[in-house]
N, C-alpha and C positions, 0 to 999 in steps of 0.2 A: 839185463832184462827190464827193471825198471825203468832206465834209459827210455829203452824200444815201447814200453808201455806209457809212456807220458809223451813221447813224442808223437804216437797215434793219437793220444787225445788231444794234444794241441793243435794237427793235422786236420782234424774234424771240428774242432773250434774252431779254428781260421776260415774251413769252407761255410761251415754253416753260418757266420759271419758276413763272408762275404757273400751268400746267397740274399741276406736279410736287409743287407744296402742297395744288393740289384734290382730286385724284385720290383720296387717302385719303380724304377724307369725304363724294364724290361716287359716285352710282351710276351716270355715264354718263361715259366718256372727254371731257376738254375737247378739243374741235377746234372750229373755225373754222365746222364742220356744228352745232353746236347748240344754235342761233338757233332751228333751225325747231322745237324743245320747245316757244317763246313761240306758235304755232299751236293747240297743245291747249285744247279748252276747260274751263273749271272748271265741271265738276255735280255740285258735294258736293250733297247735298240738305241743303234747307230743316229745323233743327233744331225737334226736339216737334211732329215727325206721325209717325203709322201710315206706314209704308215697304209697300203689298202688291205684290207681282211676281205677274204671272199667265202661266202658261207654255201655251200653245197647240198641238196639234197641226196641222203642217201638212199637207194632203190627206191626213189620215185617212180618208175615205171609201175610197177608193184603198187605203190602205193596210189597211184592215178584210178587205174583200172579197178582198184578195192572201192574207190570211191567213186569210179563211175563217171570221171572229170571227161567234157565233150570233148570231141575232136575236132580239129587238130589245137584247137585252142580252148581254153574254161576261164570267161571273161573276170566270173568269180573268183576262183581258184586265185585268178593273179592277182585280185586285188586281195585276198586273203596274205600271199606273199607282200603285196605294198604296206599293207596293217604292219605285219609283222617291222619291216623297213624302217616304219614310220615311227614305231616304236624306240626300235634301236638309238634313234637320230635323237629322240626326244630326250633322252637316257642320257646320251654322249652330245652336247652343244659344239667339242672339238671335230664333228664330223662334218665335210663343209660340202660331202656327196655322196647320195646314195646312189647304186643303177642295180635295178631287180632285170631280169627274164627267166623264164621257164621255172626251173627250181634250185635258181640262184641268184643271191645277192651281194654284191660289193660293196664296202663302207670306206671311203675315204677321211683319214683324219690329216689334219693343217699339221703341216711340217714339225710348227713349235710345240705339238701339246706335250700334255707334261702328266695324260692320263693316266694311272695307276703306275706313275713315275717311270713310262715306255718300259716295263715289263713286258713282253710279249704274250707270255703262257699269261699273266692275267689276263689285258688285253683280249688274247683269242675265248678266252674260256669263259669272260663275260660276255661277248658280245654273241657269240654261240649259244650260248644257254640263253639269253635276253631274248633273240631271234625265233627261239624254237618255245618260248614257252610266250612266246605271242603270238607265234604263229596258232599255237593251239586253242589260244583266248579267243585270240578274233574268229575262229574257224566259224561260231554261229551265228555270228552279222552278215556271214557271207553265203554260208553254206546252206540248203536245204538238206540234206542228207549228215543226220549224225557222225561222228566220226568215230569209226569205227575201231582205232589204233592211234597211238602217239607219233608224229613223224619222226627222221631224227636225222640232223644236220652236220655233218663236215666242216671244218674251218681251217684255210691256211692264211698266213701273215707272208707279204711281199712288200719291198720296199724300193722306191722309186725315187732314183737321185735328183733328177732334173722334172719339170712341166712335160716337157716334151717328152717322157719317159712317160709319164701320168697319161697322158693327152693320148700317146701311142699305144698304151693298155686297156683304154675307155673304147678306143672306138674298134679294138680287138673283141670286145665284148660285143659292141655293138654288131660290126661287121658278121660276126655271128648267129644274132639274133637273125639277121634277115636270110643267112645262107640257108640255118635251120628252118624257119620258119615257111619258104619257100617252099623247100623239100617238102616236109609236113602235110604242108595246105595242099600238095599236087598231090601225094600217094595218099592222104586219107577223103580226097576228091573221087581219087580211082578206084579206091577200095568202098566205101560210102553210097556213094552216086550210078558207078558204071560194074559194081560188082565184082569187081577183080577180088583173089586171093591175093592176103600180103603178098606172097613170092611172087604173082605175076604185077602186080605194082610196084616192086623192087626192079623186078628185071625191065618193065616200061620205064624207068628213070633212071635205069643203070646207063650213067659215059653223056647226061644231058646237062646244059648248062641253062644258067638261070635265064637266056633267054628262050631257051628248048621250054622249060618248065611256065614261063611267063608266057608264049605260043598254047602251049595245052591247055591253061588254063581258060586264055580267053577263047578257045576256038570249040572248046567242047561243052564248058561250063559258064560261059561267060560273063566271066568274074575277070575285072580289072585288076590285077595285084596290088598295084598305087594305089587300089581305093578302101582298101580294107583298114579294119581298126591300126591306128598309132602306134597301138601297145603291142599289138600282136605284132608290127612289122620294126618297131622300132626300139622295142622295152620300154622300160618307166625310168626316169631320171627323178630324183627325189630332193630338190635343194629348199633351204633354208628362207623363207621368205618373208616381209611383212604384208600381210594380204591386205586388200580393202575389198569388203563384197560391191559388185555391181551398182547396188543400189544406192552406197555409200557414197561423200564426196572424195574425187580422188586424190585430193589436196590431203586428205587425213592419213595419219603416219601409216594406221591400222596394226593387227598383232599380230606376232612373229609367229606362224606356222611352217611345218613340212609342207610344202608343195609336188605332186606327184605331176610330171611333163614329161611329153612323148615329143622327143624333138630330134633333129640328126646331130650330134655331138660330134661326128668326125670332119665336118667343115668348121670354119671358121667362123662364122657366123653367130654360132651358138655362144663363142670364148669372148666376143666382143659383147654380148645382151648380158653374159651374165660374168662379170668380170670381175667381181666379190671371188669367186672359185681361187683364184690363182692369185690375185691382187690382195689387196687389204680386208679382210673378212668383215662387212658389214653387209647383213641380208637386204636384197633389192626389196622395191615392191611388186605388187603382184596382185593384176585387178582378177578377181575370179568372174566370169559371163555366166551371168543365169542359166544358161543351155546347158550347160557341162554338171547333170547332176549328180555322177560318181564324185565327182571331186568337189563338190559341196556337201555329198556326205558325209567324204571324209575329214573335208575342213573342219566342220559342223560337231563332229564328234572331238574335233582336234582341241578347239576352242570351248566345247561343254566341260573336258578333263581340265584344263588352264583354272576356267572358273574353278569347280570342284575343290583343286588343289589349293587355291587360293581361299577360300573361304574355311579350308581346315588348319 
């Protein structure tokens, strides 16, 4: 008995011992409780892929119509989503591309980053939450209309071994953008303009193809498709740049901002201008034209927070 009674206390001296040398170079208190750490699972990601996170809106539809967003496009609205983009990128330097449409956004991070040491569930669950509570900050730079409710956002993690895997994902999105937005612009034309009920503007567009729809539009509404806003036809591509405004000489370095561009990503063209993406990551430059005054806004505010930060 005495045995069994000194060897429990030497038992609990030993542990509490060694709780008293852990502790310093532990982040979590030693107890008896944390066994259950060995439960978590390991999903560092798989090293030398494309990391893309694509963030989703949930019941957006819903949440359009509460707020009264135009049709078929709310020029606002998307730049409310570019804010939010713009954010994320500023947060994360490893993301070397953003592409928003509708009420969704992609984030590309460079193969080698070593962010929240390629954890995944971090990873997703910062840039999710980072996304969604910018999107709520910026809502009254953009918005005239209070917001009524909190949005709230989806996130999956997809991993891309090769460019060409990246490259074929990119202009999946894209491709997209312009099937949907086609559709869109014709049944909320027919429903709007020529009075149709949804169902009878479903069933005018039901078995037509994008040149059926690009015919309709010019022939009743005469509206060129080609000529409509960039962003609406093509989303927003968001890369890393050193800007120099207009006025500036173009010889000067200028400072590194998000830059929001409506360009076609799935030719060639685009991988040759901007060849930082894929190649050695040092941000191009990037003269801003006077005419483009959303994207002097946005500059405008990009480079007031740079100051800001820097003087605190």
């Amino acid at each position: 008995m005495h045995f069994r009674a000194l060897n429990r206390i030497f038992t609990k001296f030993s542990f509490t011992n060694k709780c008293a040398t852990a502790l310093p170079t532990r982040s979590m208190a030693c107890s008896r409780y944390e066994y259950v750490k060995s439960y978590e699972q390991d999903d560092k990601i798989l090293p030398n892929v494309w990391i893309v996170i694509r963030i989703d809106g949930k019941k957006f539809h819903k949440f359009a119509n509460a707020h009264k967003f135009e049709k078929p496009n709310d020029e606002n609205a998307l730049n409310v989503m570019n804010a939010a983009g713009i954010a994320v990128m500023e947060e994360f330097r490893d993301i070397v591309l953003g592409y928003g449409q509708s009420d969704e956004y992609s984030f590309v991070f460079r193969k080698d980053t070593s962010a929240f040491k390629r954890r995944a569930a971090k990873l997703l669950s910062y840039v999710t939450s980072m996304f969604t509570s910018s999107y709520v900050l910026s809502w009254s730079q953009w918005m005239q209309r209070p917001l009524s409710y909190a949005p709230c956002f989806d996130g999956r993690i997809v991993l891309y071994p090769s460019d060409e895997n990246l490259r074929d994902y990119l202009s999946w999105r894209q491709a997209d953008v312009h099937v949907n937005n086609l559709y869109n612009t014709a049944f909320w034309k027919l429903v709007l303009e020529s009075g149709l009920t949804n169902q009878q503007a479903e069933e005018r567009l039901r078995g037509t193809f994008s040149s059926d729809k690009n015919e309709l539009l010019f022939q009743e509404f005469g509206i060129n498709y080609n000529t409509l806003p960039a962003m609406y036809r093509k989303g927003t591509i968001l890369l890393r740049k050193r800007v120099v405004m207009g006025s500036q000489d173009e010889q000067e370095k200028g400072r590194q901002a998000i830059v929001p561009i409506h360009e076609d990503l799935i030719g060639n063209e685009f991988w040759k201008q901007h060849t930082e993406i894929l190649g050695k990551y040092v941000p191009g430059k990037y003269v801003v034209s006077s005419l483009n005054r959303h994207l002097e806004r946005q500059l405008a505010k990009q480079l007031e927070k740079q100051a800001t930060i820097a003087e605190i």
